[in-house]
LUMZA-302547 format. One record per residue (C-alpha): residue in one letter; chain; x, y, z. Coordinates in pm, whole numbers, plus 50000, padded with zeros to 5 digits. Layout:
<nodes>
(node 'A','A',(X,Y,Z)) ...
</nodes>
This chain:
<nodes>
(node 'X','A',(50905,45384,45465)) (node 'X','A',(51090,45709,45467)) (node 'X','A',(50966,45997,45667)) (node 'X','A',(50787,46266,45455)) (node 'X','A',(50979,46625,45520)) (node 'X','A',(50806,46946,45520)) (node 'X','A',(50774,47140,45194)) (node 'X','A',(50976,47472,45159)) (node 'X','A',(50703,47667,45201)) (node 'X','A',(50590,47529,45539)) (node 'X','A',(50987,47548,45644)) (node 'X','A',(50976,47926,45492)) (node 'X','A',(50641,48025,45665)) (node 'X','A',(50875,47830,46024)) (node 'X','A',(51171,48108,45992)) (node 'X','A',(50957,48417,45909)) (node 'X','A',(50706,48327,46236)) (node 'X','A',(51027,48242,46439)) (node 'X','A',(51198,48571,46344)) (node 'X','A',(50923,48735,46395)) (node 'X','A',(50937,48617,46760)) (node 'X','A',(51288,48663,46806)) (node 'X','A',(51307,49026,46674)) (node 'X','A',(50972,49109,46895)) (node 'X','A',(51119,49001,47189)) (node 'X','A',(51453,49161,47098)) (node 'X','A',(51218,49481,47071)) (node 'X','A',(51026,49471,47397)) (node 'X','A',(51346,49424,47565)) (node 'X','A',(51526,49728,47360)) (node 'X','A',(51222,49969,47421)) (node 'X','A',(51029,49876,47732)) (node 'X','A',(51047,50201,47841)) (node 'X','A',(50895,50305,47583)) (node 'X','A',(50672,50027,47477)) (node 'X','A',(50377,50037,47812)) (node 'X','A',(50307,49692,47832)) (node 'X','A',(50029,49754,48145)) (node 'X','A',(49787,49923,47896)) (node 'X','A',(49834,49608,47704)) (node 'X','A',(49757,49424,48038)) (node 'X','A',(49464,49627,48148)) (node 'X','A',(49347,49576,47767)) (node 'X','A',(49355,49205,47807)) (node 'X','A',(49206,49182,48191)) (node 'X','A',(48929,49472,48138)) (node 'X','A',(48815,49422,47775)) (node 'X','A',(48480,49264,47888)) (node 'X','A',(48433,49508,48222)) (node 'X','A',(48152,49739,48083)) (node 'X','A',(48299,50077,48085)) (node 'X','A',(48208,50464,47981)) (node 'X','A',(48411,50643,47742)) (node 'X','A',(48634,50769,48003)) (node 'X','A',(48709,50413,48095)) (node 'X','A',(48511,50439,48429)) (node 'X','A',(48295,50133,48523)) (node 'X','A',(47911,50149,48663)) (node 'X','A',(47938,50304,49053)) (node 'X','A',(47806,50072,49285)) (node 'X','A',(47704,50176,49638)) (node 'X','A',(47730,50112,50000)) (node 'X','A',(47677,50272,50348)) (node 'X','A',(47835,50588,50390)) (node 'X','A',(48011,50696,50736)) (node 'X','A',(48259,50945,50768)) (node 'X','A',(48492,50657,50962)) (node 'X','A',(48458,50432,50684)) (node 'X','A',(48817,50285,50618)) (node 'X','A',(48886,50150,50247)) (node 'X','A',(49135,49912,50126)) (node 'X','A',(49217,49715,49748)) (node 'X','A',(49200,49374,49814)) (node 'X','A',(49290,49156,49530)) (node 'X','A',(49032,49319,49252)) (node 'X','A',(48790,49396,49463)) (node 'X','A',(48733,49648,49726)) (node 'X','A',(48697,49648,50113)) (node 'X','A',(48497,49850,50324)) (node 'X','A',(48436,49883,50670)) (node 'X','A',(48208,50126,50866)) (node 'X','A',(48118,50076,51233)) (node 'X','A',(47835,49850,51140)) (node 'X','A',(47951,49596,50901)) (node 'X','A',(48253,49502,50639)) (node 'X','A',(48181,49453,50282)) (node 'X','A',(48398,49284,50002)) (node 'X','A',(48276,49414,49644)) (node 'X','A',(48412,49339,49346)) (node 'X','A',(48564,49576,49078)) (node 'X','A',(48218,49563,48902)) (node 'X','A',(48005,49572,49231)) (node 'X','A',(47930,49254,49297)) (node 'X','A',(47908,49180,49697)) (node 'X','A',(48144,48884,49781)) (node 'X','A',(48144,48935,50183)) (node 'X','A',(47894,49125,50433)) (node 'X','A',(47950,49047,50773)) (node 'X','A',(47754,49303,51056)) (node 'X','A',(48066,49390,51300)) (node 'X','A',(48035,49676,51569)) (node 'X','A',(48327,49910,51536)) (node 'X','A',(48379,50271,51700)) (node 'X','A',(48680,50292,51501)) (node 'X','A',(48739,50071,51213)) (node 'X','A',(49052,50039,51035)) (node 'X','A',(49202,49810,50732)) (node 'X','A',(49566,49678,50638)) (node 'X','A',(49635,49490,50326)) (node 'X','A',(49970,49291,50215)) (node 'X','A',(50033,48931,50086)) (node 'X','A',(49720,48937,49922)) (node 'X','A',(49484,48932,50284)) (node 'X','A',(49332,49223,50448)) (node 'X','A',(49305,49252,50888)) (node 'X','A',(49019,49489,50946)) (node 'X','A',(49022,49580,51370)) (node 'X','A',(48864,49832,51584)) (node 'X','A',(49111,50084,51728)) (node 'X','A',(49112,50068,52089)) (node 'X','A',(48877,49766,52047)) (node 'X','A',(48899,49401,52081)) (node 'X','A',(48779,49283,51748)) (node 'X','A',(49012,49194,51485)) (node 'X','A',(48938,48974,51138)) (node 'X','A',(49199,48875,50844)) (node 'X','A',(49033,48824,50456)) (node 'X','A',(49193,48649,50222)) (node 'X','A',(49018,48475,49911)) (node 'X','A',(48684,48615,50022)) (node 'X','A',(48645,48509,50279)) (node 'X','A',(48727,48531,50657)) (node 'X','A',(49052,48343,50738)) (node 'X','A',(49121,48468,51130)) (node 'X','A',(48958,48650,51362)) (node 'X','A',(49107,48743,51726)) (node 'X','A',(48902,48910,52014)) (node 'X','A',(48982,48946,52443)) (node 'X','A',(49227,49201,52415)) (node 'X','A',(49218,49579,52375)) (node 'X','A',(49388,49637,52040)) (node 'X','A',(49571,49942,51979)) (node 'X','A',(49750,49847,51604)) (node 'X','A',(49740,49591,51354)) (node 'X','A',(49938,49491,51008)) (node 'X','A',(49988,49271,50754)) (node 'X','A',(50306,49257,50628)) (node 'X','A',(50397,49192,50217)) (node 'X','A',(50429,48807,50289)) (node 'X','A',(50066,48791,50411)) (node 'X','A',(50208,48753,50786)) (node 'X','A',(50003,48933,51102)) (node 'X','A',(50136,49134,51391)) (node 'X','A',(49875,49291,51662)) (node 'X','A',(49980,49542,51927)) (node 'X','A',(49758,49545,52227)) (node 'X','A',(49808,49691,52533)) (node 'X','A',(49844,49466,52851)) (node 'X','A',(49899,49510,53207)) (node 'X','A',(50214,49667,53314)) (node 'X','A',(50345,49731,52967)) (node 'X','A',(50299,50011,52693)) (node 'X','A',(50271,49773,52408)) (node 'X','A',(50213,49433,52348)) (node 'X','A',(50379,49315,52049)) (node 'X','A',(50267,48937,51885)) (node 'X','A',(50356,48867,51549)) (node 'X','A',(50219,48614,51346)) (node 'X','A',(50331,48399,51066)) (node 'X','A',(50121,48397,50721)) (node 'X','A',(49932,48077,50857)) (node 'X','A',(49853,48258,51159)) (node 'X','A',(50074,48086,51385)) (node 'X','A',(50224,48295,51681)) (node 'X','A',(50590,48344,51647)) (node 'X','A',(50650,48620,51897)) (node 'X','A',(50553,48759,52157)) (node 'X','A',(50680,49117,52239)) (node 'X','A',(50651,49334,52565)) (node 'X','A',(50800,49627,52645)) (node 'X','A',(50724,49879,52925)) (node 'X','A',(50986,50186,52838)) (node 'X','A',(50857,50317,52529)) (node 'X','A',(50495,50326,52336)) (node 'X','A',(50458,50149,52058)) (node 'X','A',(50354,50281,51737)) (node 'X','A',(50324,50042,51480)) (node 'X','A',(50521,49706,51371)) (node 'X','A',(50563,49505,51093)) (node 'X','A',(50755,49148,51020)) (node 'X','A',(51032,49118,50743)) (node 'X','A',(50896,48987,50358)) (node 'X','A',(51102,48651,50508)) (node 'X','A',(50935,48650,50795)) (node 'X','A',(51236,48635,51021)) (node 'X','A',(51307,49007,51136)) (node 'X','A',(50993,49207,51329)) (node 'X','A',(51046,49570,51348)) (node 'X','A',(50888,49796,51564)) (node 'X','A',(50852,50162,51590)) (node 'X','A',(50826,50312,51956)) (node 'X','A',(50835,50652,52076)) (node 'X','A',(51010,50738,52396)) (node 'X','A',(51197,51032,52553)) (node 'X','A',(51566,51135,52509)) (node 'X','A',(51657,51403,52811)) (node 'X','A',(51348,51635,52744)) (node 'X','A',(51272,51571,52407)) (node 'X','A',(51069,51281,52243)) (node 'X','A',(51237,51049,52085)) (node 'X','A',(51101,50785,51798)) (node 'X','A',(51319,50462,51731)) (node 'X','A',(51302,50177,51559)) (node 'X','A',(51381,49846,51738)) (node 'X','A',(51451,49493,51523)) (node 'X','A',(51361,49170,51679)) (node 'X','A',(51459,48823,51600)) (node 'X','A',(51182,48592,51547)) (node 'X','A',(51339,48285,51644)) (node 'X','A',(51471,48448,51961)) (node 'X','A',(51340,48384,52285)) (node 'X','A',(51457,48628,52475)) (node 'X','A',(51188,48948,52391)) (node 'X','A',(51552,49168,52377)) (node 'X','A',(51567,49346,52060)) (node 'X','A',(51856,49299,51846)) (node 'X','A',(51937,49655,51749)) (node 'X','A',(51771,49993,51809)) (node 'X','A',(51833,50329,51614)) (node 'X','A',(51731,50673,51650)) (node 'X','A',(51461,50793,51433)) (node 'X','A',(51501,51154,51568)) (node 'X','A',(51250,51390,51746)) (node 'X','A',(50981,51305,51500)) (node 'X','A',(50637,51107,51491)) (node 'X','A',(50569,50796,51286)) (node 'X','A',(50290,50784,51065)) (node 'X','A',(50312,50482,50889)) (node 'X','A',(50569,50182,50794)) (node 'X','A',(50604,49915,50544)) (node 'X','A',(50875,49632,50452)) (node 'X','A',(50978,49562,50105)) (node 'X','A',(51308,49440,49900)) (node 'X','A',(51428,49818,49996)) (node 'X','A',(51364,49778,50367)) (node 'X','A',(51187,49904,50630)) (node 'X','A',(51051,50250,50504)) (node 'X','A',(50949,50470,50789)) (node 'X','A',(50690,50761,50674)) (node 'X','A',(50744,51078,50956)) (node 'X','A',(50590,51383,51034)) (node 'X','A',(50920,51578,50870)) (node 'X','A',(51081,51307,50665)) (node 'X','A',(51082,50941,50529)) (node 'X','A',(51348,50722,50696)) (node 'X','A',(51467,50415,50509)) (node 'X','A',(51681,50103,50750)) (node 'X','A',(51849,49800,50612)) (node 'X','A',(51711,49461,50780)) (node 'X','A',(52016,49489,51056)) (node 'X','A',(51787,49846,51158)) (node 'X','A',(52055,50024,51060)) (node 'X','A',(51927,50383,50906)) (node 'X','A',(52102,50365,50559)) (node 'X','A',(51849,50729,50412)) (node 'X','A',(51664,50949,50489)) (node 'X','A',(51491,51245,50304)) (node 'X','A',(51379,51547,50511)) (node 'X','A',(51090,51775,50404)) (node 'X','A',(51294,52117,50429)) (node 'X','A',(51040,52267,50622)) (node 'X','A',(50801,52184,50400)) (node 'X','A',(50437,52072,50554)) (node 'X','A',(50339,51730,50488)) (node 'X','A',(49983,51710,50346)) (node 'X','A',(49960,51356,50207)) (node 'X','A',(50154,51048,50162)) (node 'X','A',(50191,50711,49988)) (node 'X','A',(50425,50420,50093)) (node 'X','A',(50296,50160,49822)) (node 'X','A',(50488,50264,49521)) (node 'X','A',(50775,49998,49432)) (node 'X','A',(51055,50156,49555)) (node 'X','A',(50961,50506,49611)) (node 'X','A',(50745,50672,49835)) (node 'X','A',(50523,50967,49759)) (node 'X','A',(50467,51299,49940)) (node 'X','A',(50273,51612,49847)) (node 'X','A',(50424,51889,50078)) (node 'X','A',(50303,52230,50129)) (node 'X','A',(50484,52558,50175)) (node 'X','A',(50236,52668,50466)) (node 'X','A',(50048,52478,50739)) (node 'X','A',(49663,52586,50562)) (node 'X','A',(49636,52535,50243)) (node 'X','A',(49617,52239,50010)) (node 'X','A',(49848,52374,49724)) (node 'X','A',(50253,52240,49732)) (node 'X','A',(50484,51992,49534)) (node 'X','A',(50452,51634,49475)) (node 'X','A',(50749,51459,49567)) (node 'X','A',(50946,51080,49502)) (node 'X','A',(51171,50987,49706)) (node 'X','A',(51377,50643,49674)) (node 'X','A',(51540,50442,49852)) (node 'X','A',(51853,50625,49897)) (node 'X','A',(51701,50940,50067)) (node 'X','A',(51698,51081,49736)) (node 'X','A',(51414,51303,49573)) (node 'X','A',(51396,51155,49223)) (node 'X','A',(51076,51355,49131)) (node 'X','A',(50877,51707,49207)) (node 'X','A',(50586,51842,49082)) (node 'X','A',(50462,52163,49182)) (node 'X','A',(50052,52167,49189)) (node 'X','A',(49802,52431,49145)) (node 'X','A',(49522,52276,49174)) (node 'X','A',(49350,52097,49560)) (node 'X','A',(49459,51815,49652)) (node 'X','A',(49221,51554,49792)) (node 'X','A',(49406,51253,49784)) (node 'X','A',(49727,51093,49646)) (node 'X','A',(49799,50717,49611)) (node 'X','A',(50099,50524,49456)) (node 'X','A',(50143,50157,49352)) (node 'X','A',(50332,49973,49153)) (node 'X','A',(50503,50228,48894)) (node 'X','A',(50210,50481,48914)) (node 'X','A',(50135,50774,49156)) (node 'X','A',(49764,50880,49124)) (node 'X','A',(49665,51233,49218)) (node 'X','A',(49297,51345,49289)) (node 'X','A',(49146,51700,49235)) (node 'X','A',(48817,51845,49275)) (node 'X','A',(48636,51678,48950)) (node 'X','A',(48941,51525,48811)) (node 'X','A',(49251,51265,48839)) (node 'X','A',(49575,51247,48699)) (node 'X','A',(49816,50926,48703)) (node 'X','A',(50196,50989,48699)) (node 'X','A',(50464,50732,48623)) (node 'X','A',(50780,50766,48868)) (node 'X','A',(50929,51054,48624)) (node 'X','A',(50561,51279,48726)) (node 'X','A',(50489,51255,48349)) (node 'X','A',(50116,51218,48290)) (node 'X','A',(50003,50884,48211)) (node 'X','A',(49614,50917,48207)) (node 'X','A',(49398,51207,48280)) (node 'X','A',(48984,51134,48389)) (node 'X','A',(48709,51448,48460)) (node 'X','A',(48513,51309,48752)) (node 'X','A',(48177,51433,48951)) (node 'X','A',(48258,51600,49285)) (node 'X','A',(48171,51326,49494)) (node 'X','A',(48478,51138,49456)) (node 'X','A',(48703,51207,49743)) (node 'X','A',(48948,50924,49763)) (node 'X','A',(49151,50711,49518)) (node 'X','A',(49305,50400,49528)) (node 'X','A',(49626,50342,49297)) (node 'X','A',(49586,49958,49225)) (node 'X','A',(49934,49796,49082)) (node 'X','A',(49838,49784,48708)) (node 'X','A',(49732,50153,48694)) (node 'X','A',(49372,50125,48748)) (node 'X','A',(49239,50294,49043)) (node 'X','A',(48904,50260,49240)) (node 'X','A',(48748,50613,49277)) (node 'X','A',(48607,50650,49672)) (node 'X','A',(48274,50873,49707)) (node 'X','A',(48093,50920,50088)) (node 'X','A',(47828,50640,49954)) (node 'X','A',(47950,50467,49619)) (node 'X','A',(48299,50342,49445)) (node 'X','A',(48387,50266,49075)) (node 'X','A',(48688,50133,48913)) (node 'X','A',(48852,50375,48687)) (node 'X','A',(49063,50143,48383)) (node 'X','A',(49297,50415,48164)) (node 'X','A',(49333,50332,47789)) 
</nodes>
C-alpha cells in the first residue's frame, strides 16, 4: 500500500509557516537593538501579577528600621532588620521569617543565594531556594560575600592578624584559609571559576595609605598571594567578579584587574564627588557624581570595562538612589523613577508616593520600590 502524500495545500500552508520563521528570526537578529525583547519577557512572566495602571503591584509591608539592609533574591525580596530576616515574594507573599538578633545587619547576593551577617558579629546565614542553606557562628565577623558562582568567603578577625580570610566553595566547602597580619582587609571575593580569591587590603606606603589588591590561588597551600597591585591612595567601597574581572568601586575612581590582578582600567572621577554607585550592571558600572561635597545634584555616569565613560547624564532633579542590572540603570527621585538603558536613554518613567526611598534594578528591568515600612514591585510596559 503506497504511502498517502500531503496535498498542496497542506505542503503550501508548510513553506509560508516555515518562512515565516525563518524571516522572523532573520529579523530579531537584524534589529535586536531595536526590537526590546525584555518587555516581551516581562509581558509573558508578569501578565497574571495584579498590577495598577502604572504597572506597580499591591505594597506589602514589613518592620521598618533605619538599619534594615535589602537585597533581590531570585523574585522575591530579602530583608533583614536587627530582629528578624524575611523572604517575600514579588507579590508579598512571606516565604522565610526567622527572629535573628543583629546590631548591624547586612546582605550579599550572587549565584542565586543570599549571606545575611551581623557586622562585627558572629552570626552569619546563606539563602538559597527559600530556605536556609548555611549558617556559621564563633567568630567575630567583620565582611562577608557571595561571589557570581554562588561561592562564600567570610573575613573575621582572629588573634594576631588583621583579617582572616576563608573562602568557600558554592557547596560550602572550605577551600582557603587566608591570614594576613600587614594590612586590613576590606572585602574579598572568589573568581566566577572558583579558582582565583581576591582580596582588597589597605595598608601604608611611606606616610600615605595605600589600598591593594592581592590574588590568591585556591589550590595553593601556602596562604602567599600570587600577585599584588597598587590600587592607589584611595578607599574601597565595594567589589565584584564577572567575565570583565575584578571591578573595584573607590572613593575617587572604579579600578578594573584581569584575573592575573593585573590593573588593565581605571576611570577617575575628575574631582568629581561620588554620591552613589552601582556595580551590578553587565559590564558597566554606574556612578552619579557631584560637582560639590553637599548637594545631591551631578551627572550620571557608565563606565566599562576599559576605564572608559561610555555614558553621562547631567541631573536636576535629587537623587535618592541609583541601581543598575542587567542592561538597565534605574534612577530614583523624590515621587518618581526613571530606567535608562546603557546609552542613558529613557526606557520607562513611574510617578511614585514619597515614601519610596530605595530601588532595586532587577535583571529584566523590573525594579522593587523600598519604603521605611513596605516594598512593591514596579513591572514597565
Amino acid at each position: 500500500m503506497s504511502e498517502k502524500r500531503p496535498s498542496l495545500l497542506a505542503r503550501l500552508a508548510a513553506f509560508l509557516v516555515t518562512a515565516a520563521l525563518v524571516v522572523g528570526g532573520v529579523a530579531l537578529v537584524a534589529y535586536r537593538d531595536r526590537i526590546n525583547l525584555d518587555t516581551l519577557r516581562r509581558y509573558l512572566a508578569y501578565r497574571t501579577l495584579e498590577k495598577n495602571e502604572s504597572g506597580q503591584a499591591a505594597e506589602f509591608h514589613y518592620t521598618g528600621d533605619e538599619s534594615n539592609s535589602f537585597a533581590a533574591l531570585g523574585n522575591g525580596l530579602l530583608v533583614c532588620s536587627k530582629t528578624s530576616i524575611q523572604l517575600f515574594s514579588q507579590s508579598g507573599a512571606l516565604y522565610i521569617e526567622k527572629n535573628a538578633s543583629m546590631a548591624n545587619p547586612v546582605v550579599s547576593v550572587g549565584g542565586g543565594k543570599a549571606v545575611v551577617y551581623d557586622v562585627g558579629g558572629e552570626r552569619l546565614y546563606v539563602y538559597a531556594d527559600r530556605q536556609e542553606v548555611f549558617s556559621l557562628s564563633g567568630k567575630r565577623i567583620l565582611s562577608a560575600r557571595m561571589s557570581e558562582s554562588g561561592a562564600l568567603t567570610v573575613i573575621t578577625q582572629g588573634s594576631g592578624y588583621k583579617g582572616v580570610v576563608t573562602a568557600y566553595d558554592a557547596g560550602f566547602q572550605e577551600v582557603i584559609d587566608v591570614n594576613i597580619s600587614s594590612t586590613f582587609v576590606m572585602d574579598a571575593v572568589t573568581s566566577p571559576n572558583g579558582r582565583w580569591l581576591a582580596v582588597v587590603a589597605l595598608g601604608q606606603n611611606g606616610s600615605a595609605f595605600e589600598s591593594s589588591l592581592r590574588i590568591y590561588d585556591t589550590r595553593g597551600s601556602t596562604g602567599e598571594p600570587v600577585s599584588v597591585s597598587s590600587l592607589g591612595d584611595d578607599v574601597a567601597l565595594d567589589m565584584q567578579w564577572d567575565e570583565e574581572g575584578v571591578w573595584v568601586q573607590l572613593e575617587h575612581g572604579v579600578a578594573l584587574a584581569g584575573e592575573d590582578g593585573t590593573v588593565k582600567a581605571v576611570w577617575s572621577n575628575s574631582g568629581l564627588y561620588l554620591k552613589e554607585f552601582s556595580l551590578g550592571g553587565d559590564g558597566f558600572a554606574a556612578l552619579f557624581m557631584g560637582r560639590y561635597r553637599s548637594g545631591n545634584l551631578g551627572e550620571l555616569i557608565l563606565v566599562d570595562g576599559t576605564g572608559t565613560q561610555t555614558a553621562g547624564l547631567n541631573i536636576q532633579d535629587e537623587v535618592l538612589s541609583i541601581s543598575a542590572a542587567g542592561r538597565y540603570v534605574a534612577v530614583l527621585h523624590p515621587g518618581s523613577l526613571v530606567i535608562y538603558d546603557q546609552n542613558l536613554e529613557a526606557c520607562a518613567t513611574a510617578t511614585l508616593g514619597n515614601e519610596v526611598r530605595r530601588v532595586i534594578l532587577r535583571p529584566d528591568g523590573t525594579a522593587m520600590l523600598i519604603g521605611s515600612e513596605s516594598a512593591r514591585l514596579y513591572v514597565p510596559g
